[in-house]
LUMKOLGU-702279 format. One record per residue (C-alpha): x, y, z; residue in three letters. Coordinates in steps of 0.02 Angstrom, whole numbers, plus 50000, padded with zeros to 5 digits. Example, Ala and Ser with C-alpha at 12.3 -4.5 7.8 and 13.67 -1.06 7.14 Angstrom:
residues 2
506154977550390ALA
506844994750357SER
END
This chain:
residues 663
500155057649649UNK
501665052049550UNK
502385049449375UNK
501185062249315UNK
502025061449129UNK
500875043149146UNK
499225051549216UNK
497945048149049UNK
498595031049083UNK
498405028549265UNK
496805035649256UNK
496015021749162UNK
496695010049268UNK
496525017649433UNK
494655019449357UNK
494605000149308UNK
495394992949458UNK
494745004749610UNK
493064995949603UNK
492404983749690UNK
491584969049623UNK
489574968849587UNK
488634952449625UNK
487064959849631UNK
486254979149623UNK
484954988849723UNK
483564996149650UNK
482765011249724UNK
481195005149777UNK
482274991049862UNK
483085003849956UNK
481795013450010UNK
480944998750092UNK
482834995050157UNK
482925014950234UNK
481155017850361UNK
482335026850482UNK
482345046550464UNK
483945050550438UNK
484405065950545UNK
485055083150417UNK
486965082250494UNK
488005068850601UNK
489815067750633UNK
490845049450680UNK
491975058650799UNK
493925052550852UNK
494105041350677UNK
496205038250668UNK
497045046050525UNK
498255035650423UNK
499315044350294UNK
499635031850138UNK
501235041750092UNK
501975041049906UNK
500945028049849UNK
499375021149782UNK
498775011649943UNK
497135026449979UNK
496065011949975UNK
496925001850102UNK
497335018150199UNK
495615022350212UNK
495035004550272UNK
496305002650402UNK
495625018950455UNK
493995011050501UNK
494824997650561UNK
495745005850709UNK
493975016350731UNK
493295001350785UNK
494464997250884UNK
495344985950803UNK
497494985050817UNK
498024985950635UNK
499184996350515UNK
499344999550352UNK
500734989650300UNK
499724974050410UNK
498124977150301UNK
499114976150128UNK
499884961050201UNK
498274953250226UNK
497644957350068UNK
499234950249959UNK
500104966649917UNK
501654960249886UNK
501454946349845UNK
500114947349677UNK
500394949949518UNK
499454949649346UNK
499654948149146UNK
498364951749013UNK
498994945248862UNK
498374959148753UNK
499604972048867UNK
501164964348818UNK
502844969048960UNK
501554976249078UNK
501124966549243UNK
499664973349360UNK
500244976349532UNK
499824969349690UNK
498914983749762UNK
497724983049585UNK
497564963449615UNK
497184964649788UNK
495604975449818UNK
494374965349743UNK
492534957449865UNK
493624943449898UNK
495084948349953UNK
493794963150074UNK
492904948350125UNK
494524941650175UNK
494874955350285UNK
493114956250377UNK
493524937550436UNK
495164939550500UNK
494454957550604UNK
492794950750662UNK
492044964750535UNK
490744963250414UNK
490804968950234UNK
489824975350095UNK
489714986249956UNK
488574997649853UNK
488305002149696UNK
486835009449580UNK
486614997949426UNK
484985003149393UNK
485075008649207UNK
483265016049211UNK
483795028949342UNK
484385047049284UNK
486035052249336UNK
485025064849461UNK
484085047849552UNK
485605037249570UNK
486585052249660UNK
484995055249761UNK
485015036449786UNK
486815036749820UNK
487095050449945UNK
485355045250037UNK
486375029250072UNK
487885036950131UNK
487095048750255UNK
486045035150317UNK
487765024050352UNK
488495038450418UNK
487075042350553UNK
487425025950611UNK
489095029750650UNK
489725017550497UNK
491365026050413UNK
490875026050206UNK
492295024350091UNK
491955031449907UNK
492775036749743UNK
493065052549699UNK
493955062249572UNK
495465071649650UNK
495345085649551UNK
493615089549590UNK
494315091749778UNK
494875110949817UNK
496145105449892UNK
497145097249761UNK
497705103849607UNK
498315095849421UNK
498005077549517UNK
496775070949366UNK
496525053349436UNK
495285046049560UNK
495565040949736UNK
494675034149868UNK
494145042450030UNK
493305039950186UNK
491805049950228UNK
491385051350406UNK
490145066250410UNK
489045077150333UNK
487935094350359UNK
486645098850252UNK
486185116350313UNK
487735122050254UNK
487995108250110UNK
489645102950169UNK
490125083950181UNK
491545078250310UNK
493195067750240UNK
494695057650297UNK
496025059350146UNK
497585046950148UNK
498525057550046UNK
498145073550049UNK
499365077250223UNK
500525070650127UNK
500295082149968UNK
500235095750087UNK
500945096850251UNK
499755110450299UNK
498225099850293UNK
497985086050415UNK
496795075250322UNK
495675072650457UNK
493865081950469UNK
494015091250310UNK
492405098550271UNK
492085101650073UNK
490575105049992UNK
489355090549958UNK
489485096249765UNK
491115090849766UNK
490855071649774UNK
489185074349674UNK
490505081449515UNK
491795069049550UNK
490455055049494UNK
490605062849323UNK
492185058749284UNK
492195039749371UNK
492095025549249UNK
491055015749385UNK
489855028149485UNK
488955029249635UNK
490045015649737UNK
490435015049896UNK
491005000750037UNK
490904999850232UNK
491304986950367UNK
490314987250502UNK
490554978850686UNK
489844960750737UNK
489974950850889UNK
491254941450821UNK
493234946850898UNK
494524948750779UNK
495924932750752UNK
497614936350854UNK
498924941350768UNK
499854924350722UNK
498224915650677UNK
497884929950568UNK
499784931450481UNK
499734911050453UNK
498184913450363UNK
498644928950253UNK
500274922850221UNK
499734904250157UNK
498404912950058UNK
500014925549985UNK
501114911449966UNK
499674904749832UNK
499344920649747UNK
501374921049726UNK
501334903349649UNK
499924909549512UNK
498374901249620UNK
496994907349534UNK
495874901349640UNK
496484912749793UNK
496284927049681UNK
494564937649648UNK
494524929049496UNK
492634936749439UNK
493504956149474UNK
494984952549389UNK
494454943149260UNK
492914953049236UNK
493444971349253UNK
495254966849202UNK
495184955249095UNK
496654946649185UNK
496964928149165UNK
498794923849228UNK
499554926849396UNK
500964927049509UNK
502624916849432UNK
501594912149278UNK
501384930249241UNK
503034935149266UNK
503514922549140UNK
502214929249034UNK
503114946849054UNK
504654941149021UNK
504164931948877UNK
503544946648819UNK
504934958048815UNK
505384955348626UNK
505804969548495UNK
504104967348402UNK
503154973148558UNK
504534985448611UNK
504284995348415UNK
502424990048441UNK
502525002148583UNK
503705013948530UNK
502245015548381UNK
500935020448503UNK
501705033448600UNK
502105041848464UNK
500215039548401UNK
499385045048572UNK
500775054448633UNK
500825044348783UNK
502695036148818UNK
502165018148804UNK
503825011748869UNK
503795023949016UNK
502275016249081UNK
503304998449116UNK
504385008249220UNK
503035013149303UNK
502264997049343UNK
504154993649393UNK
504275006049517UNK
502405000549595UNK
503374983049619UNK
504824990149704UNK
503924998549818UNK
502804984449873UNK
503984972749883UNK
505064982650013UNK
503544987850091UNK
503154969550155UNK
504844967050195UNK
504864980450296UNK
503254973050389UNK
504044954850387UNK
505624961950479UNK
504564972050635UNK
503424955350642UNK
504684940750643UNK
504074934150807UNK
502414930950710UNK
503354920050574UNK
505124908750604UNK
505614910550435UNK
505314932550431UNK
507054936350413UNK
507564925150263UNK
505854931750171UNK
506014949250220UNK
508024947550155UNK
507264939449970UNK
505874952349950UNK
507274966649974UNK
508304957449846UNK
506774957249749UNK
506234974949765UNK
507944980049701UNK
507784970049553UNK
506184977349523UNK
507084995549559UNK
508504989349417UNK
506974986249303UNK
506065004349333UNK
507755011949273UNK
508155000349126UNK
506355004549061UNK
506785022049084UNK
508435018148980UNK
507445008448854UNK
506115023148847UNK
507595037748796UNK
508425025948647UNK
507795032148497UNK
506635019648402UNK
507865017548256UNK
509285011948380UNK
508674993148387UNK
510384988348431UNK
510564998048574UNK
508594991948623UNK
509114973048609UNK
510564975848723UNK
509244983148859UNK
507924970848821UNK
509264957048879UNK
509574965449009UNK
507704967349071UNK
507654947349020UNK
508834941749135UNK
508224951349295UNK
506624944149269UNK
507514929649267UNK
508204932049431UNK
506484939849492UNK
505584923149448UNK
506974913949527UNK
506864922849712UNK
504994920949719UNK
505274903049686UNK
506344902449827UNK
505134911449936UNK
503924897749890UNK
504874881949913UNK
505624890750073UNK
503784893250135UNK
503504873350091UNK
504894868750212UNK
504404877950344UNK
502664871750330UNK
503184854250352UNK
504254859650500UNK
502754867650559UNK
501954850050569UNK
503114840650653UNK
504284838850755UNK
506274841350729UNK
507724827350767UNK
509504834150748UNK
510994823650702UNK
512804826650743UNK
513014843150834UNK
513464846251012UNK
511494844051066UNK
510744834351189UNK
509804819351115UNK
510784822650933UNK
510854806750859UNK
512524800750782UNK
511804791150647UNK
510594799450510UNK
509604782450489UNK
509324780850683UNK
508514799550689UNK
507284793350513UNK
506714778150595UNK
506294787350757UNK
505474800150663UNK
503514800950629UNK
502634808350475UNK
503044826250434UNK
504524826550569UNK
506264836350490UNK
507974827450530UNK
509194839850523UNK
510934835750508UNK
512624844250547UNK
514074843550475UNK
514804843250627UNK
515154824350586UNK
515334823350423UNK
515434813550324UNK
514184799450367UNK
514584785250295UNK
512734777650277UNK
511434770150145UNK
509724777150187UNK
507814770950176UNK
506824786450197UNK
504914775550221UNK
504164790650301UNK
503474810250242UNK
504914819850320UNK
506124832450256UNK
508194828850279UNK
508934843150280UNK
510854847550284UNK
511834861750377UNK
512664865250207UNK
512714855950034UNK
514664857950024UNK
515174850450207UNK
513874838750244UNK
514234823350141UNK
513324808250149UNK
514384793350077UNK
513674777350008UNK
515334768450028UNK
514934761249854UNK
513864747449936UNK
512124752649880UNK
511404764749810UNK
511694780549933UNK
509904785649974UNK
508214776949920UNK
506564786049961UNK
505134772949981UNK
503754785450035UNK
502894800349957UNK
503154819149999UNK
504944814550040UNK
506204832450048UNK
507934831850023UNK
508994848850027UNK
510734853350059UNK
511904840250054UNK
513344830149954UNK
512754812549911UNK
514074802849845UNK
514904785049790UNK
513284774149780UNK
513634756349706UNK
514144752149538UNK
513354733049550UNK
511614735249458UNK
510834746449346UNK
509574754249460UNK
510774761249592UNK
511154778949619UNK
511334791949747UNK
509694794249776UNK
508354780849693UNK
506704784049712UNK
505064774249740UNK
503764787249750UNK
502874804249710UNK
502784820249742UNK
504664820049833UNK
505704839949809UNK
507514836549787UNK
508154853849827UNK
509994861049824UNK
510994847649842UNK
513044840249765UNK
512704821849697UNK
514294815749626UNK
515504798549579UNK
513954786649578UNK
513184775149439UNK
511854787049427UNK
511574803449500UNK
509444803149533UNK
508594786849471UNK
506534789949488UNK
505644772649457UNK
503804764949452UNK
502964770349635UNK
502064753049588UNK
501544740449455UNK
499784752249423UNK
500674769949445UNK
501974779149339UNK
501734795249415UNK
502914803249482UNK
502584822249487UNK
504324823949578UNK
505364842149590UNK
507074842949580UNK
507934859949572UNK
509584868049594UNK
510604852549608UNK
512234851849553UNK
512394834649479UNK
514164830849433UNK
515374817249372UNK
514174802249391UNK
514574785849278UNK
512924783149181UNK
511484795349185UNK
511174812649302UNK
509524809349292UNK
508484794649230UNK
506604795649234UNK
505494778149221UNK
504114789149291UNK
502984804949241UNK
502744823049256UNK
504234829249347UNK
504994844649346UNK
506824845749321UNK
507384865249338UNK
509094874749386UNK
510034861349394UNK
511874860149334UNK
512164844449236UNK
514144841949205UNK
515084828549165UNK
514194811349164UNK
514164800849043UNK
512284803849012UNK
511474820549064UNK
509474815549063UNK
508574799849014UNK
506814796749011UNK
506214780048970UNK
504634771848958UNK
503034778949017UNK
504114794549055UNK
503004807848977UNK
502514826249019UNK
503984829849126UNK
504734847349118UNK
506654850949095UNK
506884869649096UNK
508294881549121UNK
509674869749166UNK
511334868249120UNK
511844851349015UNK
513784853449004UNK
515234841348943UNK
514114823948950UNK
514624811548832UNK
512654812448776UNK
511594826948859UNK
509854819948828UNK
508904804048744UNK
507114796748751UNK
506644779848748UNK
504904777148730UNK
504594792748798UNK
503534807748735UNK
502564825948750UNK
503994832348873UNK
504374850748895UNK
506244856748843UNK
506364875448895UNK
507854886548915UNK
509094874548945UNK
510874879748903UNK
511554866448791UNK
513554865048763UNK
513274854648597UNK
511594866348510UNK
512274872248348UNK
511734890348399UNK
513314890748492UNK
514304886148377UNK
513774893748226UNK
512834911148240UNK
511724910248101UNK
510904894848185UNK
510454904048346UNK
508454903448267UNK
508574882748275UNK
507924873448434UNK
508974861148514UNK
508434842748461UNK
508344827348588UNK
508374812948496UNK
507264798048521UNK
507874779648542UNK
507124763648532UNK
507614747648571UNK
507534731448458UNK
508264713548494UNK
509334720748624UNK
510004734148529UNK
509914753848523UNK
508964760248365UNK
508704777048329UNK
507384783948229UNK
506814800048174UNK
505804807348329UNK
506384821748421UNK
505794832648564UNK
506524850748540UNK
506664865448654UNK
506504881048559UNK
507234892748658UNK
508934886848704UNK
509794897448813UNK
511514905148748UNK
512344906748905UNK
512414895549076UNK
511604898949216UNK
512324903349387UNK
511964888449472UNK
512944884549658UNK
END
């Protein structure tokens, strides 16, 4: 189809991956007692759609849809590899270091068919000969019995075949799947739909194309699972509209994105694949992976098997790209199914261009010669930090998807503005709020001069972090948060009171709260998380892309647990992170600590994860033969009221050697 300098390659995956799970097999007495009805020697399904899957590797979602609209069922292409998580999937095996299994591999597994069959009404199955004790002559006798006794019930049958074994193709050496929607035996010809083939040749229109019934028996040969096919067939049941269908597929895609496991078809993958990480955990797998030792360690290969190793990550590359704009393309002519469409579609295009930077800097990185390491290391970065940015969009697209969920829930109160029934007063719109209600404020007003007790689950969310300011007068601290599941995005919180230790712009009193994008600057401290209660130290909080700047004591001090503290710009305070007692497992990755009189100290605390923070004060930085040494947070304890140190350190590894863009 494409990329054919890849096909050995391809081949063994498109083999591996274009199967569908096997919970169980069929023997052949079991299907004779299964098959009384005489099956009739010919039978055609007559006015099956055609859909043509284009330049890509979507046949066996092409030919599916294709029985979808047969049965009458509204649907396109792009809408089925929506609802199956195209776009939105993503695998690592460890042993294939830099290489990350598309969505369209990840996506075609019982479960994710299953999936389908729900949302249309349909029902699903597949077959497959597993019977060992069977010669190869049985199991196609088996096999084609099967098909022709589907197909005389006017039930479309889609099946592998080999593409070369079709006359109509020529030098394509990779299977494919098709759907078979007749046969004749008098004249030994069986009846196909092919996806692709009107696109490989414009002659052809891919519908009714009669071939001889050899030609599917051959193709077997050369399939590294045999004798499979799958079919939906019609129920009673009607087919979800189109919203109820898009909120369920796109929750469910939101979750494979996130690395869910349990969303995908864990026994196929796993199985077949041997696939254990997904979605933003394998992306940091794959960029993880991107070091010289597996670039030469690939380099060595190809020149082994005479395959381009490196060429094959562009590939899987270019297979991102085009899914990625594929769903935004869908996202765009559906935004009256989804409020948010537009803002997704825009960060999947921004992704999909990353991912079409990537196919060409792996096509760069495949034409350096192997002795140029120099050169290599300079593309390598570059491959780093655009999966860098990748990981960072689809974390958007997740938190993004979080927000709107809430404001899915509940209702909406608006402050300042020109609205009817704005309030003036942020606290007034909270304490008429219920559970899972957004206030929204404007900056319209700005600044508000309030101290605010958030003691419900809403989300307060700003116009815009740089012009709507909420200011804490210095009389208390600026905002606490009593309750749990608590949002706060886009605004300035500033001048909270200087009188006692705990106070800051936003203190905290409870769990599971997302501090999201937001200026907190000139208080005692920036973020202060404390006990939720005598019995609980959790605090499993998220705080990410804030810009916390110019506070007296501490950006950030943690009494609490397991919170994640990531993009966030750190800049002159007198202390950039604290974590004191009970404050253990928390992770602190990829943010900038810059121009604090101390950047980081423990007290009490332990088994926290540093990770690619940029660090103004690691010795890499300042002497380049240290770049190899970690960056080490020292740990403090206190005795008869005074600060001790002692010789325990956390360390993270990897500093990073430049800042991040954080705004």
């Amino acid at each position: 189809m494409k990329n054919k300098s890849v096909v050995f390659f391809v081949c063994m995956l498109m083999i591996t991956t274009g199967v569908i799970p096997v919970s169980s097999t069929i023997s052949q007495n079991d299907e004779k007692k299964s098959s009384p009805l005489e099956i009739p020697n010919s039978h055609i399904i007559e006015n099956i759609p055609y859909v043509n899957q284009g330049d890509s590797y979507y046949c066996p979602y092409a030919s599916i849809t294709m029985i979808f609209q047969y049965y009458g069922i509204n649907t396109s292409l792009f809408e089925v590899l929506f609802n199956s998580g195209v776009g939105y999937s993503i695998g690592y095996k460890i042993t294939k270091p830099c290489f990350g299994f598309a969505g369209y591999i990840m996506s075609q597994g019982y479960k994710d068919r299953q999936f389908l069959a729900n949302i249309y009404g349909l029902k699903y199955s597949y077959w497959k000969c597993d019977d060992k004790s069977l010669s190869e002559d049985s199991k196609w006798q088996l096999y084609w019995t099967c098909i022709k006794e589907n197909i005389s019930k006017d039930i479309p049958v889609a099946t592998w075949v080999w593409m070369d074994e079709l006359p109509y193709y020529k030098n394509q050496s990779i299977d494919h799947e098709i759907l078979l929607v007749g046969y004749n035996e008098t004249n030994n010809s069986v009846c196909v739909h092919d996806s692709y083939v009107n696109f490989y040749n414009a002659s052809i229109s891919g519908t009714y194309i009669y071939i001889p019934i050899d030609c599917i028996k051959k193709s077997q040969n050369f399939l590294f699972d045999k004798y499979l096919f799958e079919i939906f067939e019609k129920t009673a049941n009607s087919p979800l509209s189109k919203k109820e269908a898009f909120e369920l597929a796109h929750s469910r895609n939101i979750q494979r994105m996130k690395g869910d496991a349990n969303v995908y078809d864990k026994d196929f993958i796993k199985t077949e694949l041997g696939i254990h990480i997904f979605g933003v955990y394998a992306l940091k797998f794959i960029q993880h992976s991107y070091k010289m030792r597996n670039i030469l360690l690939r380099n060595l290969m190809g020149k082994i098997t005479g395959i381009d190793k490196i060429r094959l990550l562009a590939n899987y590359s270019w297979w991102n790209y085009y899914e990625k704009h594929n769903m935004s393309q869908y996202l765009i002519e559906n935004a009256d199914l989804y409020a948010n469409a537009k803002y997704e579609a825009d960060m999947l295009e921004n992704e999909s261009n990353n991912w079409f930077f990537l196919y060409y800097k792996n096509i760069e990185l495949s034409s350096i010669p192997i002795f140029r390491i120099p050169a290599q290391l300079s593309v390598v970065k570059e491959i780093r930090n655009t999966l860098d940015v990748i990981i960072s969009i689809e974390k958007d697209i997740i938190t993004n998807h979080l927000i709107n969920k809430v404001r899915a829930n509940g209702n909406t109160q608006y402050v300042g503005g020109s609205g009817p029934g704005n309030y003036t007063k942020i606290q007034d719109a909270i304490d008429h709020s219920s559970d899972r209600d957004i206030v929204f404020v404007y900056d319209d007003s700005s600044p508000y001069y309030e101290n605010l007790i958030i003691d419900k689950q809403i989300s307060l969310i700003g116009e815009d972090k740089e012009t709507t300011i909420i200011d804490g007068t210095r009389s208390d601290s600026v905002i606490y948060i009593l309750k749990d599941n608590v949002s706060i995005a886009s605004f300035t919180v500033q001048n909270g009171s200087r009188d006692d230790y705990r106070r800051a712009g936003i203190e905290i009193y409870s769990c599971n709260n997302r501090i999201i994008g937001n200026i907190i600057t000139n208080n005692l401290n920036g973020i202060h998380s404390l006990f939720a209660g005598v019995l609980n130290n959790e605090g499993n909080n998220t705080f990410i892309d804030n810009i916390v700047i110019a506070n007296d004591l501490d950006a950030f001090c943690f009494h609490n647990s397991h919170n994640l503290i990531q993009h966030n710009l750190i800049e002159n305070n007198e202390g950039g992170i604290e974590l004191w007692i009970n404050s253990i497992g928390n992770t602190i990755e990829k943010n900038n600590f810059i121009n604090n009189t101390y950047n980081a100290i423990l007290c009490y605390s332990s088994f926290n994860r540093w990770k690619n923070n940029y660090w103004d004060d690691w010795i890499g930085l300042k002497n380049p033969l240290m770049k190899l040494c970690p960056k080490v947070i020292v740990k403090k304890i206190i005795l008869y009221n005074k600060i001790r140190f002692i010789p325990w350190f956390n360390f993270d590894w990897h500093p990073a050697q430049e800042p991040y863009t954080i705004t």
